[in-house]
N, CA and C of each residue as an Amber inpcrd file, in Angstrom:
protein
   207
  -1.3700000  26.1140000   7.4320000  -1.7760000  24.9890000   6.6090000
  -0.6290000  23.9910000   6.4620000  -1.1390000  22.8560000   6.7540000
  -0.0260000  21.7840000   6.0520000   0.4520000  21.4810000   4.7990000
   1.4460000  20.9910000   4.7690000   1.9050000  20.8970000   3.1690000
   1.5220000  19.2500000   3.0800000   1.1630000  18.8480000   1.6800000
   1.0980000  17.6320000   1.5900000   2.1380000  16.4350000   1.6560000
   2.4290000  15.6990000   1.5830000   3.5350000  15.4930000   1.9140000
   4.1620000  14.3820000   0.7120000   5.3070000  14.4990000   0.6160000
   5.4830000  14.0130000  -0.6850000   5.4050000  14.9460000  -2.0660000
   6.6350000  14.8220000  -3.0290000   6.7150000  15.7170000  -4.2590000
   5.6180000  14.9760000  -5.0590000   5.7630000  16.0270000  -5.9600000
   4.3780000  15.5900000  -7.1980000   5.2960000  14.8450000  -8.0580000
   6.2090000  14.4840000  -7.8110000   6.9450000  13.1700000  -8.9000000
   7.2170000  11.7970000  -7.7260000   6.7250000  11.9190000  -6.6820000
   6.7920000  11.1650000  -5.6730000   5.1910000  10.2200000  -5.8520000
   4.4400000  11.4600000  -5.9670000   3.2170000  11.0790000  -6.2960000
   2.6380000  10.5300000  -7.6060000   3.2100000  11.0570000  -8.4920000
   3.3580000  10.4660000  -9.4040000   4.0570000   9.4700000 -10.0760000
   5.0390000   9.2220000  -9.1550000   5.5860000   7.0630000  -8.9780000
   4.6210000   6.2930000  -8.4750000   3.8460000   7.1920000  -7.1760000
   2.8290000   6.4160000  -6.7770000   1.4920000   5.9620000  -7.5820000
   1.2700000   6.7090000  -8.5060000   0.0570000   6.6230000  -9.5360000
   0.2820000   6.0770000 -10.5000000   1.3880000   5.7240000 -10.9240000
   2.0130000   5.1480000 -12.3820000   1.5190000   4.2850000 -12.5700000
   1.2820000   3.1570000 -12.3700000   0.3700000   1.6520000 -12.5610000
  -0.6430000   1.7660000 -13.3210000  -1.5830000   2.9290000 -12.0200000
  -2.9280000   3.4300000 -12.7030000  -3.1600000   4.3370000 -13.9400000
  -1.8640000   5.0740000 -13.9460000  -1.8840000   5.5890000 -15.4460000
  -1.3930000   4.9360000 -16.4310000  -0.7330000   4.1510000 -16.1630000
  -0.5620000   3.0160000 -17.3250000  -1.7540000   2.0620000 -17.7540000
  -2.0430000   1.3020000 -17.2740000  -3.4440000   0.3850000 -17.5340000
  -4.3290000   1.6030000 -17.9330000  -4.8330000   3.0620000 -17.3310000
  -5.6750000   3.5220000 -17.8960000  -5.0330000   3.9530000 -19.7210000
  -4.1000000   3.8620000 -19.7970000  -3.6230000   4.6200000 -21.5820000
  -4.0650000   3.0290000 -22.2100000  -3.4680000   1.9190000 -21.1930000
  -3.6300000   0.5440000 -22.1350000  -4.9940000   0.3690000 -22.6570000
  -5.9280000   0.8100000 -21.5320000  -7.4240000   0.8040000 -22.0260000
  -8.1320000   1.7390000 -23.0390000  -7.4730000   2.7680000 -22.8640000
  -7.9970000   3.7420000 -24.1490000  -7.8000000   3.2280000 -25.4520000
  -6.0570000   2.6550000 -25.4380000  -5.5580000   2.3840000 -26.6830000
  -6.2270000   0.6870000 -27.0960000  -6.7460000   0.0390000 -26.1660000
  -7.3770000  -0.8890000 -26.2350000  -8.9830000  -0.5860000 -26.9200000
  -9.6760000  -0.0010000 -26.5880000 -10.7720000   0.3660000 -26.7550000
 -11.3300000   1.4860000 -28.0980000  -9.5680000   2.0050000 -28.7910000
  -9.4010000   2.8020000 -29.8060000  -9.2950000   1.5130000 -30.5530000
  -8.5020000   0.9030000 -30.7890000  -8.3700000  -0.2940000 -31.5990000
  -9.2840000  -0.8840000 -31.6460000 -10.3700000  -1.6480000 -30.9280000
 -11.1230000  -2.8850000 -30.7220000 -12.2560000  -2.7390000 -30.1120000
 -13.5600000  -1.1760000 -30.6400000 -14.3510000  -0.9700000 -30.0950000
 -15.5540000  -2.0230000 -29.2240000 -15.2420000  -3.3330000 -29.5090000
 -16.4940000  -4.0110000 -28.9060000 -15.6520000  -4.5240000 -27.7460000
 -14.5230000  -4.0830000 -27.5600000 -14.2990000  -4.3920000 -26.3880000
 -14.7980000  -3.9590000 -25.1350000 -15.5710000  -2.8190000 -24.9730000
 -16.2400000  -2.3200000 -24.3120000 -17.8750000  -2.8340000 -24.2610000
 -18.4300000  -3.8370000 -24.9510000 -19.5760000  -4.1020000 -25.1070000
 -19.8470000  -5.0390000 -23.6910000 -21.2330000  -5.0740000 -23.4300000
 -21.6920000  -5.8960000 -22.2190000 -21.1070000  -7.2990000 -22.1160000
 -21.4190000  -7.7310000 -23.2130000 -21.2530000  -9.2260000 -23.3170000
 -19.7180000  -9.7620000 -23.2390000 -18.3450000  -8.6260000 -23.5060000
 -17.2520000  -8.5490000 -23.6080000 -17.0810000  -8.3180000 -21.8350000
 -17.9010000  -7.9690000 -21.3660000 -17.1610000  -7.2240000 -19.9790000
 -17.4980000  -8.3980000 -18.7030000 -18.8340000  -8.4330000 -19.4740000
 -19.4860000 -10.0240000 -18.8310000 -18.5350000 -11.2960000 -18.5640000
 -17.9120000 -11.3730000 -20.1150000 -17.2110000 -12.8500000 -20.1300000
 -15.7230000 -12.1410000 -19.2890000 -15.3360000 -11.0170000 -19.2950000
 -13.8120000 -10.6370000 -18.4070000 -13.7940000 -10.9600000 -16.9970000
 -15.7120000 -10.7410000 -16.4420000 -15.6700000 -10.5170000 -14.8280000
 -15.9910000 -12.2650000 -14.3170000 -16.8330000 -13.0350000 -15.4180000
 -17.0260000 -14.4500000 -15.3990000 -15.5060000 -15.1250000 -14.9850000
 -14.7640000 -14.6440000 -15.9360000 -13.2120000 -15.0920000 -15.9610000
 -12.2180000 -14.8270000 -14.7310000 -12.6930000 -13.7110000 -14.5580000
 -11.8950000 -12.8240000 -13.4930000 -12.1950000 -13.5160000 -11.9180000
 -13.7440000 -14.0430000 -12.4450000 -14.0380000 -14.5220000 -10.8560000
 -13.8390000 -15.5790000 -10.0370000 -13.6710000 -16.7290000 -11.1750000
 -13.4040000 -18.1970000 -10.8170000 -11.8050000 -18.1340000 -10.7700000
 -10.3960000 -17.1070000 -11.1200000  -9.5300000 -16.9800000 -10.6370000
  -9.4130000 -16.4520000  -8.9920000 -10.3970000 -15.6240000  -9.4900000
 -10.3250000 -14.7290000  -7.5330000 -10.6640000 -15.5230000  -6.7320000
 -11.7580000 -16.6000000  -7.0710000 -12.0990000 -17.7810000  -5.7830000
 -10.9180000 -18.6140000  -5.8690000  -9.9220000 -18.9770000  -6.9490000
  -9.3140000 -19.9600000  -6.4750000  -8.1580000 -19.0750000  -5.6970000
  -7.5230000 -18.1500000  -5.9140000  -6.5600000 -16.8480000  -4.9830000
  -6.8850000 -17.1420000  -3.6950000  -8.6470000 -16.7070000  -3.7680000
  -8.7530000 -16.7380000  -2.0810000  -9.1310000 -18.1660000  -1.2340000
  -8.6950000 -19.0640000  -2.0520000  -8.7530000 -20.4980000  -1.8780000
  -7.2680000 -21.0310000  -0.9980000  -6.2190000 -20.5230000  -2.0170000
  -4.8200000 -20.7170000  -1.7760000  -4.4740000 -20.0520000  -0.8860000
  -4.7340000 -18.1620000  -0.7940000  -4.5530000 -17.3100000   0.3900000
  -4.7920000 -18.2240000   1.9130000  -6.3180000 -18.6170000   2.0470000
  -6.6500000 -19.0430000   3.1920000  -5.9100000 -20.1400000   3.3390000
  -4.6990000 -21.0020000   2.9990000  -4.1880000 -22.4370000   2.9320000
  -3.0250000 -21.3730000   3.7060000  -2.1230000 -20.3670000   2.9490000
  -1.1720000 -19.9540000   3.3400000  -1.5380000 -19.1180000   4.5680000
  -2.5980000 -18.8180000   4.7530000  -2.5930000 -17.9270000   6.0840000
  -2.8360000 -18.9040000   7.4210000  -3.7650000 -19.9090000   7.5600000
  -3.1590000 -20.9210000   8.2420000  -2.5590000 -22.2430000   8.2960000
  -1.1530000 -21.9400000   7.5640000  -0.5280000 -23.0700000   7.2510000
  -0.8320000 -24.2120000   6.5930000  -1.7310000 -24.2840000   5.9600000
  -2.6080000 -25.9340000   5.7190000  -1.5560000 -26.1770000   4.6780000
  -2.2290000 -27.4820000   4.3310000  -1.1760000 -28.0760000   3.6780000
  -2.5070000 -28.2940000   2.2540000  -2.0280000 -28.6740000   0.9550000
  -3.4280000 -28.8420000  -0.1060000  -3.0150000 -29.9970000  -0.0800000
  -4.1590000 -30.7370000   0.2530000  -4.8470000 -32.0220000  -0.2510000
  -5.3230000 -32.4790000  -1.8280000
């Protein structure tokens, strides 16, 4: 059998991000139960999305050189 590769504190540098944001959300969601409500998650992904189009607006400028007009 192979060994996996990488220590479990190797792996666990690698996961750190994700265990952080997940404690921020608990402790978010302990504090400020309607943060979890539809209408709360609605207006995050509304928000979230008209940033991601403009990202992949700018991305495509830098990937072939363009210049913004």
């Amino acid at each position: 059998m192979e060994k996996t590769k990488g220590t479990i504190k190797e792996r666990m540098l690698g996961y750190s991000l994700y265990f952080i944001l997940l404690v921020i959300l608990i402790v978010t969601v302990v504090l400020e139960p309607k943060f979890i409500s539809v209408r709360n998650l609605t207006n995050i992904l509304q928000m979230a999305s008209t940033r991601s189009i403009i990202a992949m607006g700018i991305a495509g400028l830098i990937i072939i050189n363009g210049t913004d007009l």
